[in-house]
C-alpha positions, -999 to 999 in steps of 0.1 A, spaced: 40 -296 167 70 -273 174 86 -250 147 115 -273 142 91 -304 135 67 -283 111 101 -273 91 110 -308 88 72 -317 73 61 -293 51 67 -286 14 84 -305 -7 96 -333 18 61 -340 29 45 -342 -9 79 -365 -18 69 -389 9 34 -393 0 46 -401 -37 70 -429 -23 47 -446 0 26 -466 -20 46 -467 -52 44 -499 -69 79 -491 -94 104 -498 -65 135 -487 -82 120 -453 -83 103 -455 -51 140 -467 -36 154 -432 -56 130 -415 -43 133 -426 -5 174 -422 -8 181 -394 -31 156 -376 -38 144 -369 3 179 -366 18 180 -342 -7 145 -322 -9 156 -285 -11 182 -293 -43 158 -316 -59 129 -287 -54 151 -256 -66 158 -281 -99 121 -288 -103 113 -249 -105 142 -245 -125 132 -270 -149 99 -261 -149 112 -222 -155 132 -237 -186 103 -253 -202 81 -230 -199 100 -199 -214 113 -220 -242 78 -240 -252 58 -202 -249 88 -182 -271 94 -210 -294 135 -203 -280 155 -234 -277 130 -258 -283 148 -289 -290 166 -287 -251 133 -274 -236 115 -304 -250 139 -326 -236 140 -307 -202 104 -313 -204 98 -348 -214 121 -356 -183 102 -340 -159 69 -354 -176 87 -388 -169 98 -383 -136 65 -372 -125 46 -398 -143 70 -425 -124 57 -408 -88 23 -404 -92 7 -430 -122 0 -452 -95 -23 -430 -72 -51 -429 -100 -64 -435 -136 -65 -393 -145 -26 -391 -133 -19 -419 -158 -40 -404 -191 -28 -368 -176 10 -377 -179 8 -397 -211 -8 -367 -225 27 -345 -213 51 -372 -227 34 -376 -261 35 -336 -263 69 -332 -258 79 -356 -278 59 -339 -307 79 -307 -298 108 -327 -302 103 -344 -333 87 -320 -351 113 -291 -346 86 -269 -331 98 -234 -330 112 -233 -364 82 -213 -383 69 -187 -357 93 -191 -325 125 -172 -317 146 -204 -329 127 -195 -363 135 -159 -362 173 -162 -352 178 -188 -374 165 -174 -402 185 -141 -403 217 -162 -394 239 -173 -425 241 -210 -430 276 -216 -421 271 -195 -385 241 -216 -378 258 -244 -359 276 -226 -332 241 -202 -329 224 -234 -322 250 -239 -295 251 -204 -278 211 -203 -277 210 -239 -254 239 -221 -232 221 -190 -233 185 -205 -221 208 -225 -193 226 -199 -176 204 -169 -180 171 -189 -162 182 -194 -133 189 -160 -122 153 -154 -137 138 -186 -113 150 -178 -88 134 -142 -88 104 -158 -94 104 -178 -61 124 -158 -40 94 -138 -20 71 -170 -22 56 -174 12 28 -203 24 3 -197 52 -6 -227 70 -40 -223 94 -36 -244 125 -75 -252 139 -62 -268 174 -35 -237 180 -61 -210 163 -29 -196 144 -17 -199 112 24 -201 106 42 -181 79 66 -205 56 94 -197 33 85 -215 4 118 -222 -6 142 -231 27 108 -243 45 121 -214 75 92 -205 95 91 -168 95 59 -162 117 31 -177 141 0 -154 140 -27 -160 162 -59 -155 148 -95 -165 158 -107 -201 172 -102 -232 148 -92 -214 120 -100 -231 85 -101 -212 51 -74 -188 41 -70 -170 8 -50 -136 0 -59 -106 -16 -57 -98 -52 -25 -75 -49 -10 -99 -24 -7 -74 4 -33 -89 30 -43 -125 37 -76 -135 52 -83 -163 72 -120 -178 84 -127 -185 117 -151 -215 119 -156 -209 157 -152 -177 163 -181 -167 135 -154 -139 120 -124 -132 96 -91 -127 106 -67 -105 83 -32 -98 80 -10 -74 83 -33 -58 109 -24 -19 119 7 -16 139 21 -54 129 
């Protein structure tokens, strides 16, 4: 497999397809097969963006009502691609959906969250339009803030018939690197700090580690 081809197959595309193959719910399986993949990079930065949203807002009690909703979409979405592949991806899913919709109907946030906080020093009259700048607020500010997060995000794929592993943007799917290492390589893990990654060599008996000296 050539750089260009493993570009093509890794990430998100790759993990996409296997959701659509064997989906039983054709509609979605037809959205994901002509949106969704032609489309893999937008669909991926909106998934960590989303994911970014929901997060902050469900952990900070901030903006809970649009987070909820942010959420329960997602919890949809990914229920839709992956219920059919076993019985603990149904339960697991069901368990998301009926949590975010607790979130949403019971105004979580109110009593110990930041919409709590803000809302309770606001006067009554101001509280509408506060309500409004806090959902703008959450949507234009996370971005910036998910992207950061991702930006540096690299995956390390061994390669046992090559004895290399390949360096991969996370995010574009570029291929930065081809390392060679010992013979078959296998397991691969990184280093507490992030500054080293070790890979075993199941023929070769040893470990391979980089950045070596002078690389």
């Amino acid at each position: 497999m050539d750089d260009e081809e493993l570009e093509k197959r890794v990430l998100h595309p790759k993990r996409v397809a296997e959701f659509a193959a064997g989906n039983p719910v054709e509609p979605y399986k037809q959205f994901i097969e002509e949106t969704v993949l032609p489309n893999a990079q937008l669909f991926a930065r909106l998934q960590a963006y989303g994911e970014g949203v929901v997060g902050f807002g469900l952990i900070t009690g901030f903006c809970v009502g649009v987070t909820a909703l942010v959420g329960l979409l997602l919890c949809i979405n990914y229920g839709l691609a992956t219920q059919w592949m076993s019985f603990g991806q149904q339960g697991f899913h069901i368990l998301l959906i009926t949590s975010m919709l607790i979130f949403l109907g019971a105004r979580a946030g109110r009593s110990w969250g930041l919409d709590g906080l803000i809302l309770r020093w606001a006067a009554p009259s101001r509280r509408p339009w506060i309500k409004i700048i806090m959902s703008l607020a959450i949507l234009a500010l996370l971005p910036a803030a998910s992207e950061a997060g991702t930006a540096e995000l690299r995956v390390f794929v061994t390669n046992e018939k090559s004895n290399n592993v390949t360096v991969i943007e996370a995010l574009s799917g570029k291929v930065l690197a081809t390392i060679a290492v010992g013979q078959r390589p296998r397991g691969i893990t990184a280093s507490s700090d992030g500054r080293r990654v070790f890979v075993a060599n199941s023929n070769s008996n040893n470990v391979s580690y980089w950045p070596q000296a002078g690389r």
